[in-house]
N, C-alpha and C positions, 0 to 999 in steps of 0.2 A: 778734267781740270783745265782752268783757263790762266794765259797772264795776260797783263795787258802789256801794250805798248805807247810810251804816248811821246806824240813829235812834238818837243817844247817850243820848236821853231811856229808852227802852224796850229797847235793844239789838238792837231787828230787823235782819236784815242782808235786802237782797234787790239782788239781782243784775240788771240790766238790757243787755237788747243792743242795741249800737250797733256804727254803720260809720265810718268816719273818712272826710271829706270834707277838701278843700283848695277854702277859702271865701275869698277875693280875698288866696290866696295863705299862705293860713294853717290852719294843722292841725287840723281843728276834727271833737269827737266827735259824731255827731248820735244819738240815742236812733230805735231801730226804731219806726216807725210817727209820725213827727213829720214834716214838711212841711220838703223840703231846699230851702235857699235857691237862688236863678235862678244860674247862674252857677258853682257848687260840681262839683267835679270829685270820681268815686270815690278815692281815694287810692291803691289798689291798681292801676290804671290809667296813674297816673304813673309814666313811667319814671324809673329810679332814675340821677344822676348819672354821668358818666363818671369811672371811678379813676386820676387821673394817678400814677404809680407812681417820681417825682423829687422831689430838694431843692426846694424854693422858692429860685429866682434873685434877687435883689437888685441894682439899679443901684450903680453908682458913688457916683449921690452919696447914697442911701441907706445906702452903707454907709458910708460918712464920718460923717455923722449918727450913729449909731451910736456911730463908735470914737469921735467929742468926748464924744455922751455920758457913753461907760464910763469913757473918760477923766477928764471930769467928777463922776463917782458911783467913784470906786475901791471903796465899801464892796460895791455890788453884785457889781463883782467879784471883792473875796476871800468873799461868801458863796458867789458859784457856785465856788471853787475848795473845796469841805469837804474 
């Protein structure tokens, strides 16, 4: 993977290679030939989450909250009826 760089003073553009590391959990670009921090994982290495392929469930009293709120904002409600 590449980013660029560009000097706005001069208009240089130059391109640099880096690898994407996950550094205490966090998506972080590191530039080719710089010194990866302890603990930093390839990013390509991470397996990629599991796709649940359902609605999001909601409790009871989650959904209560809810209908006081919409009940409480009517306005929200006629915006989502356009």
């Amino acid at each position: 993977m590449n980013r660029i760089e560009l000097n706005i003073k001069t208009g240089q553009r130059r391109e640099i290679q880096v690898s994407a590391y996950l550094v205490d959990g966090v998506w972080t670009l590191i530039d080719e030939g710089q010194p990866v921090p302890a603990g930093a994982v390839l990013a390509s290495t991470v397996p990629l989450p599991e796709v649940v392929d359902q609605p999001p469930k909601i409790t009871e009293a989650q959904a209560a909250k809810l209908i006081a709120f919409l009940k409480a904002n009517p306005d929200i409600v006629e915006a989502a009826q356009l």
